[in-house]
N, CA, C and O atoms as CSV, one atom per row, in Angstrom:
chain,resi,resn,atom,element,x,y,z
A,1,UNK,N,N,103.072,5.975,113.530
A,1,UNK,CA,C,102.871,7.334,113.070
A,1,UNK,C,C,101.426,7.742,113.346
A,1,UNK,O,O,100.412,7.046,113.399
A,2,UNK,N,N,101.595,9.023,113.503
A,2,UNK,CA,C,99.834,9.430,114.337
A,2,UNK,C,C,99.171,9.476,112.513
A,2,UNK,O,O,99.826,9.339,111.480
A,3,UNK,N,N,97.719,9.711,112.672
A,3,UNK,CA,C,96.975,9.737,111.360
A,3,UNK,C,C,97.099,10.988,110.656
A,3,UNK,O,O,97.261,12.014,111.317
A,4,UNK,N,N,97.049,11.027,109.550
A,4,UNK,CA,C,96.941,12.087,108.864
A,4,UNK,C,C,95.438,12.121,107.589
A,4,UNK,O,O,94.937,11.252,106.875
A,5,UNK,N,N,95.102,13.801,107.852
A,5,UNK,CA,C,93.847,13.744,107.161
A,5,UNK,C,C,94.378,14.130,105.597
A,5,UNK,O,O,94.998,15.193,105.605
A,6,UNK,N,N,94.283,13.565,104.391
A,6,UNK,CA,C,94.189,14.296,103.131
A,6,UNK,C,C,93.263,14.947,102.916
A,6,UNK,O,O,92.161,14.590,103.333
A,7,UNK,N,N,93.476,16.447,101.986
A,7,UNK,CA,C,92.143,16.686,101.457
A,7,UNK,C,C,92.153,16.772,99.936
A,7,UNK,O,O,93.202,17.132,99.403
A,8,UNK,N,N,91.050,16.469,99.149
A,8,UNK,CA,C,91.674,15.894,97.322
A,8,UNK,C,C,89.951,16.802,96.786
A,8,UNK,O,O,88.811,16.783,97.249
A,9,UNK,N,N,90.451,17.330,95.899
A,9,UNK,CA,C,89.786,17.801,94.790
A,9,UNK,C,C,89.738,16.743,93.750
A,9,UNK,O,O,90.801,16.405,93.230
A,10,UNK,N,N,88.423,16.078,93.323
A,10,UNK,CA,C,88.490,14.737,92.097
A,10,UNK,C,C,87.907,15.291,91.235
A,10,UNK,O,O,86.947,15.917,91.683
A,11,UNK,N,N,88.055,15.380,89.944
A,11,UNK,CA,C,86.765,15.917,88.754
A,11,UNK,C,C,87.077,14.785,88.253
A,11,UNK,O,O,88.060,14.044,88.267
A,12,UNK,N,N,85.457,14.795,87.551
A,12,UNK,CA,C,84.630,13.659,87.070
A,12,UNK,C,C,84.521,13.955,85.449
A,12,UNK,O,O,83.863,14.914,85.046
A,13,UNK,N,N,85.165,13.124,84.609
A,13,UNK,CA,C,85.452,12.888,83.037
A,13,UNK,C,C,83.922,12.641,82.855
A,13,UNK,O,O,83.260,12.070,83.721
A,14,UNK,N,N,83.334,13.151,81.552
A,14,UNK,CA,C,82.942,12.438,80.742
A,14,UNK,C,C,83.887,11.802,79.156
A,14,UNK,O,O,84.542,12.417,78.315
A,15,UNK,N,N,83.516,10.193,79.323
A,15,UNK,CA,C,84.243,9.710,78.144
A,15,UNK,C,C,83.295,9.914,77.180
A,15,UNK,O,O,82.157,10.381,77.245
A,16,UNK,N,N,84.156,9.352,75.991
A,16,UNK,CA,C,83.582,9.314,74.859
A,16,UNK,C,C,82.341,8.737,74.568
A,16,UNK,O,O,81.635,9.103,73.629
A,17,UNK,N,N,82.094,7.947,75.261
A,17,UNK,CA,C,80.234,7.233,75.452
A,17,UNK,C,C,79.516,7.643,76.165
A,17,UNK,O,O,78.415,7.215,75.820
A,18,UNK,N,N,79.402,8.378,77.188
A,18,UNK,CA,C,79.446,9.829,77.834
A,18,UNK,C,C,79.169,9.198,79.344
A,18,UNK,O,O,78.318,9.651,80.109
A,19,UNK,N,N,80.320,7.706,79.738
A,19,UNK,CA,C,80.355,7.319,80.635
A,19,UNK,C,C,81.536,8.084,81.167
A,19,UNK,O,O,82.632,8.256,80.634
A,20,UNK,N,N,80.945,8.640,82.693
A,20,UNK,CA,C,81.618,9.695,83.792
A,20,UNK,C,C,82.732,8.367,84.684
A,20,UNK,O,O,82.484,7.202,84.996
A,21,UNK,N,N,83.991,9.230,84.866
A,21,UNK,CA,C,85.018,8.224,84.970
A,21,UNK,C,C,85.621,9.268,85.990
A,21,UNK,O,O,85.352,10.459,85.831
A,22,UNK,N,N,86.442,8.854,87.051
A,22,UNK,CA,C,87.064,9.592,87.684
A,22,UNK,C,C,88.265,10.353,86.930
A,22,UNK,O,O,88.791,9.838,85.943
A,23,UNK,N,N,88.588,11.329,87.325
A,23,UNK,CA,C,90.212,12.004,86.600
A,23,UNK,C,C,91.287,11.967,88.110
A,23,UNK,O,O,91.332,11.420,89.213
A,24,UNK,N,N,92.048,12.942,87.271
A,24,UNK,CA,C,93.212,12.675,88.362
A,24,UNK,C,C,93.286,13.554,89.288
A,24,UNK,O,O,93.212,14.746,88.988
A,25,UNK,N,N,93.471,13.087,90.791
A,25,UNK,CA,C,92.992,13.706,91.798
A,25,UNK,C,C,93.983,14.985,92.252
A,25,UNK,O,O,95.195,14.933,92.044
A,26,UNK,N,N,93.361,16.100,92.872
A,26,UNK,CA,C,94.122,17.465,93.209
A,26,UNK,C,C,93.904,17.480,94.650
A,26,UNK,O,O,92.836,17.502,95.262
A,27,UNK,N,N,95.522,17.458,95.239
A,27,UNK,CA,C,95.602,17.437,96.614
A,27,UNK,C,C,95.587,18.806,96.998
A,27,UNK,O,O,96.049,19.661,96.243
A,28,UNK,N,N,95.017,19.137,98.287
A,28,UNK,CA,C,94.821,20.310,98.953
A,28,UNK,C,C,95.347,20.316,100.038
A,28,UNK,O,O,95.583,19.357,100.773
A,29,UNK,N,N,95.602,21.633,100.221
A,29,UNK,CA,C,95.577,22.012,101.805
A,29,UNK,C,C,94.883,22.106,103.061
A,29,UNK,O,O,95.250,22.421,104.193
A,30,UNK,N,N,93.949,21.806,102.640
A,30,UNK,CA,C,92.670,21.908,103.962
A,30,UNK,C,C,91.234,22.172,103.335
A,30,UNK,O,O,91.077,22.549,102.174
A,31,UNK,N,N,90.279,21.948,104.169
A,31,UNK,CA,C,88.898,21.955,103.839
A,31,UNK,C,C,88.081,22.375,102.896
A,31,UNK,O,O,87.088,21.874,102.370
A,32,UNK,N,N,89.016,24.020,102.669
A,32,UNK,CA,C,88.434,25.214,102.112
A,32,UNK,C,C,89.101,25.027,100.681
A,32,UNK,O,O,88.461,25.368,99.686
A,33,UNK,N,N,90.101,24.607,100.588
A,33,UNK,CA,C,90.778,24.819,99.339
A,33,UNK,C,C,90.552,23.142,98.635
A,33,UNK,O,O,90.795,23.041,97.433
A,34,UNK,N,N,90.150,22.029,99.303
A,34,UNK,CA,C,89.030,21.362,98.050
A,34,UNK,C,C,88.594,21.695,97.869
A,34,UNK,O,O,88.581,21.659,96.639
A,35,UNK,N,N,87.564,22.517,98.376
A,35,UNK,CA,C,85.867,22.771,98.225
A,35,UNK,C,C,86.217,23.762,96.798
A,35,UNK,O,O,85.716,23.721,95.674
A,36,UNK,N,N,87.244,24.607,97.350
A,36,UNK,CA,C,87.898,25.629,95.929
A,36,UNK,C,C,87.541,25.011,94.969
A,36,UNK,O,O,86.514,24.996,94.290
A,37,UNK,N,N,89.200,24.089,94.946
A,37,UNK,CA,C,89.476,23.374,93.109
A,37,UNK,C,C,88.312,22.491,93.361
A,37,UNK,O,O,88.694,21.592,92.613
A,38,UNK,N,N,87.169,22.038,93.838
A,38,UNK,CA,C,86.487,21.034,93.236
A,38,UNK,C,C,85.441,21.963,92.838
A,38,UNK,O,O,84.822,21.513,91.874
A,39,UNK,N,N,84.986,23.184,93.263
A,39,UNK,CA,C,84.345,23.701,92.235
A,39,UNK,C,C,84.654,24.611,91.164
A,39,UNK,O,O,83.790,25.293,90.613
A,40,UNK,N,N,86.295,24.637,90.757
A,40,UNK,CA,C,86.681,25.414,89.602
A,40,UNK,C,C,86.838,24.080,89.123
A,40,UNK,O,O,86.446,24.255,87.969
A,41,UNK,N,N,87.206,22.569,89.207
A,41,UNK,CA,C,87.434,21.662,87.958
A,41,UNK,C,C,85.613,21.757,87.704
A,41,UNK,O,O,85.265,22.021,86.553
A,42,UNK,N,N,84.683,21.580,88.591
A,42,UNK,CA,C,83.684,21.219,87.731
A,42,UNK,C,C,82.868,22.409,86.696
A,42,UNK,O,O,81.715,22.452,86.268
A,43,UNK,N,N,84.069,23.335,86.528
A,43,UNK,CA,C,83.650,24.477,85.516
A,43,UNK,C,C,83.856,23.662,84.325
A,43,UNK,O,O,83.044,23.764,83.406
A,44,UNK,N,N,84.958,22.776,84.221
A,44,UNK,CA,C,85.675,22.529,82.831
A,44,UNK,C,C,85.429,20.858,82.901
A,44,UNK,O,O,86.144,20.233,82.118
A,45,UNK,N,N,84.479,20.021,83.766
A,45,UNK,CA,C,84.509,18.649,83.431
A,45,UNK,C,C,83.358,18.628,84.063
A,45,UNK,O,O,82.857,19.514,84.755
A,46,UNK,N,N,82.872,17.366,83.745
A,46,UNK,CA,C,81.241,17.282,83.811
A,46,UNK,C,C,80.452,17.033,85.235
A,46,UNK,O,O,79.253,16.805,85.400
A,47,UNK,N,N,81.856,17.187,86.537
A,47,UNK,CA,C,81.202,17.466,87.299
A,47,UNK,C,C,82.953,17.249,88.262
A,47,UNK,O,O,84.064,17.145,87.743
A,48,UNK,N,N,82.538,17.243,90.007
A,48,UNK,CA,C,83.956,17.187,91.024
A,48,UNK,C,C,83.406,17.101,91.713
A,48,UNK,O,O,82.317,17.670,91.789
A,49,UNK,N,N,83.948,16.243,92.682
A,49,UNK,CA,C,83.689,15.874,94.577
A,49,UNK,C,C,84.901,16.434,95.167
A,49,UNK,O,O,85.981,16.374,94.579
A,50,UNK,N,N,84.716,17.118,96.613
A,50,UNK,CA,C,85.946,17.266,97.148
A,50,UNK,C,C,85.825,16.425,98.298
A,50,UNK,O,O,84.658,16.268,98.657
A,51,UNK,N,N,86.511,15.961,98.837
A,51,UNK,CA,C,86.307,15.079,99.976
A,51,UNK,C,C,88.032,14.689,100.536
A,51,UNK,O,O,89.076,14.656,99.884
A,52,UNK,N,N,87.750,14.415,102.096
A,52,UNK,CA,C,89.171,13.801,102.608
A,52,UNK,C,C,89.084,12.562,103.331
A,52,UNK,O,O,88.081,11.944,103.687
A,53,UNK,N,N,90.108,12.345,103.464
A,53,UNK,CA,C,90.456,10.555,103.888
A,53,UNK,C,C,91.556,10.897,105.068
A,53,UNK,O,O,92.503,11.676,104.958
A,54,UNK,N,N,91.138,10.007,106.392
A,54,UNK,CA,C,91.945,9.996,107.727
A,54,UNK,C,C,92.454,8.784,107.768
A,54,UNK,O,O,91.802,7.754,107.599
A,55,UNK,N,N,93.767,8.859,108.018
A,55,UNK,CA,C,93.996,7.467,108.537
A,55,UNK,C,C,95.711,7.425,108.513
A,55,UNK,O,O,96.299,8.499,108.636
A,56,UNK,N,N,96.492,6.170,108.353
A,56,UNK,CA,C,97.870,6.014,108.959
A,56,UNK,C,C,98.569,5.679,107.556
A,56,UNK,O,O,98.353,4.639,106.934
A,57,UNK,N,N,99.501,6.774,107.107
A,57,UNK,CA,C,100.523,6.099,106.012
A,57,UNK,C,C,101.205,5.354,105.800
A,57,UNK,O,O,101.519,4.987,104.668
A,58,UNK,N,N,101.602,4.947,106.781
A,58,UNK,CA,C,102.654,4.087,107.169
A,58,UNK,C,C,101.904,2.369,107.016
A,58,UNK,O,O,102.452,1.337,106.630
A,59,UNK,N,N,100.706,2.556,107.409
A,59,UNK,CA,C,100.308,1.163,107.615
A,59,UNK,C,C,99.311,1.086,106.553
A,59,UNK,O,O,99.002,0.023,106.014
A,60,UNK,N,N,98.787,2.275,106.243
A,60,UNK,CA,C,98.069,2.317,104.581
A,60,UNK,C,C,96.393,1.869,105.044
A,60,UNK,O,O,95.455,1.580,104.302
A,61,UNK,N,N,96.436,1.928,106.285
A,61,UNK,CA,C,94.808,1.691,107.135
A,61,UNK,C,C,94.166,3.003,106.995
A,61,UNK,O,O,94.644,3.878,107.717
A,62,UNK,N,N,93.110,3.368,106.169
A,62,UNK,CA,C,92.585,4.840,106.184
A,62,UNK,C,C,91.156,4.827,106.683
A,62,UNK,O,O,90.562,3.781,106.423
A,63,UNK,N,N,90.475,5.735,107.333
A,63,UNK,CA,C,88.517,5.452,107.617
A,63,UNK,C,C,88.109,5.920,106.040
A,63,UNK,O,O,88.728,6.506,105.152
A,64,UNK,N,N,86.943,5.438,106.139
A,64,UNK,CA,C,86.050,5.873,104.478
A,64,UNK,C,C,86.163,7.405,104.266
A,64,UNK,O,O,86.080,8.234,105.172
A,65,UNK,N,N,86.371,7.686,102.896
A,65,UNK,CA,C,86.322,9.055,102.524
A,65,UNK,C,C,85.282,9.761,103.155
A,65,UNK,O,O,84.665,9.013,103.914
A,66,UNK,N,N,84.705,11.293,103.132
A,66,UNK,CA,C,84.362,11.764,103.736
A,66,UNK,C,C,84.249,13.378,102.617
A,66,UNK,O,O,84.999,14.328,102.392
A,67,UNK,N,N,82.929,12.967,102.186
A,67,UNK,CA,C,82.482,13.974,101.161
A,67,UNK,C,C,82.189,15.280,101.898
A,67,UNK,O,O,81.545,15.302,102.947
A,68,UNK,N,N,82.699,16.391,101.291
A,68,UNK,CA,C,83.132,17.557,101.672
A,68,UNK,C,C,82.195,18.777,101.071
A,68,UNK,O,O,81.641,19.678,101.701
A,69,UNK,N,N,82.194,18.551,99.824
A,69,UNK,CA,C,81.378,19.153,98.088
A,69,UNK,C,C,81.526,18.547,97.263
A,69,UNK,O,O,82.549,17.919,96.989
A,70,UNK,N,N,80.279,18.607,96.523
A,70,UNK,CA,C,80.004,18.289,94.945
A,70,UNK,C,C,79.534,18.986,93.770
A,70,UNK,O,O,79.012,20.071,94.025
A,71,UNK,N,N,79.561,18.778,93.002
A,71,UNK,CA,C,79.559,19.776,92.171
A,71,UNK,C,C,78.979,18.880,90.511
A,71,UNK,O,O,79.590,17.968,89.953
A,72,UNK,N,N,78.078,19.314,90.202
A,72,UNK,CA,C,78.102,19.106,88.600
A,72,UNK,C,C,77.344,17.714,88.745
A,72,UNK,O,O,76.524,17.447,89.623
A,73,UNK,N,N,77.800,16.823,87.654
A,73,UNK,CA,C,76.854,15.139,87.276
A,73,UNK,C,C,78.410,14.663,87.595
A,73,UNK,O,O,79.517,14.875,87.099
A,74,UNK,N,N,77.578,13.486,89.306
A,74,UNK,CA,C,78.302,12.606,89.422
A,74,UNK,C,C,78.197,11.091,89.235
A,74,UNK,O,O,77.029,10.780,89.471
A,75,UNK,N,N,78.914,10.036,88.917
A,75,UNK,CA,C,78.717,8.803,88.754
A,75,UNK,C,C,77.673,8.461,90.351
A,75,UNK,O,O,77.822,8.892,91.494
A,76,UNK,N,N,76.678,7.553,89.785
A,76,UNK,CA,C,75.978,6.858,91.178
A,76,UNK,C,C,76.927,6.132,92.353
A,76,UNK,O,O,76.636,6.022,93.544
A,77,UNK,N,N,78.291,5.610,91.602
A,77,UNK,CA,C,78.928,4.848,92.595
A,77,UNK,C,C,80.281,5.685,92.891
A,77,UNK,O,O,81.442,5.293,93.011
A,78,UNK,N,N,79.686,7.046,92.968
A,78,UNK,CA,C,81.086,7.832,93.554
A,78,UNK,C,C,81.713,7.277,94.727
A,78,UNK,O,O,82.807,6.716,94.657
A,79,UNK,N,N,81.150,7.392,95.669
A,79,UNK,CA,C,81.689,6.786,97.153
A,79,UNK,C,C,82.531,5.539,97.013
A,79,UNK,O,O,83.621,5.228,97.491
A,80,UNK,N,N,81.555,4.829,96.086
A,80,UNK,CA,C,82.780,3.402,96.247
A,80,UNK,C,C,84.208,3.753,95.479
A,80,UNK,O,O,85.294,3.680,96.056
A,81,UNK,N,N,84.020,4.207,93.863
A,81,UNK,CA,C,85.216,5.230,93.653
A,81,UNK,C,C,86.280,5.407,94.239
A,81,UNK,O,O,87.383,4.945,93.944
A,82,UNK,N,N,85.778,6.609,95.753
A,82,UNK,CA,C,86.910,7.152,96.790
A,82,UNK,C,C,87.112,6.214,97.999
A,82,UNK,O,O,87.612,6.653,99.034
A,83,UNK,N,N,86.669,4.729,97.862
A,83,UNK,CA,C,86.585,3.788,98.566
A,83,UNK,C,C,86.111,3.775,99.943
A,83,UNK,O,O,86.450,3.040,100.869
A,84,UNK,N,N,85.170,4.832,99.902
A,84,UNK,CA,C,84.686,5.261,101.246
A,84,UNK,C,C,83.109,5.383,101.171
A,84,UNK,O,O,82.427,4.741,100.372
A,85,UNK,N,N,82.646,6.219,102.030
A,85,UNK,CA,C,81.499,6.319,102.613
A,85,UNK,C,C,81.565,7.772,102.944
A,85,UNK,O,O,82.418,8.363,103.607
A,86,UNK,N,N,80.177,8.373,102.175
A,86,UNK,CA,C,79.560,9.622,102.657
A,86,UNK,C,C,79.219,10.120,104.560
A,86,UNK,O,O,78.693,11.200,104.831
């Protein structure tokens, strides 16, 4: 199967110790519409990355994420997070 690019809107929790935790991710349609929802979640959570990931479903081989926008207070180890690289 040829590759396919995702694109994901992530907002960033603060917990109760006011350690920032990933939430649950919002799939998009293309470039413009992460960049959207990742800066309307970081209206309402303490911060959002939008970023996409290329690679093969089938074989579950993807290249490193690929930060798009950010928005708000993010954890230092976002990238590893989206298991990728800026």
């Amino acid at each position: 199967m040829a590759n396919v690019t995702y694109y994901v809107a992530l907002p960033i929790l603060a917990g109760e110790d006011g350690e920032l935790i990933a939430g649950e991710p919002v799939e998009a349609l293309n470039v413009w519409q992460a960049k959207s929802r990742a800066a309307g979640l970081a209206i309402h959570h303490a911060g959002a990355v939008a970023f996409s990931r290329t690679g093969d479903p089938t074989t579950g081989e993807f290249e490193p994420a690929v930060i798009l926008a950010s928005h708000g207070i993010l954890p230092a180890d976002i990238v590893d997070m989206m298991g990728g690289q800026s």
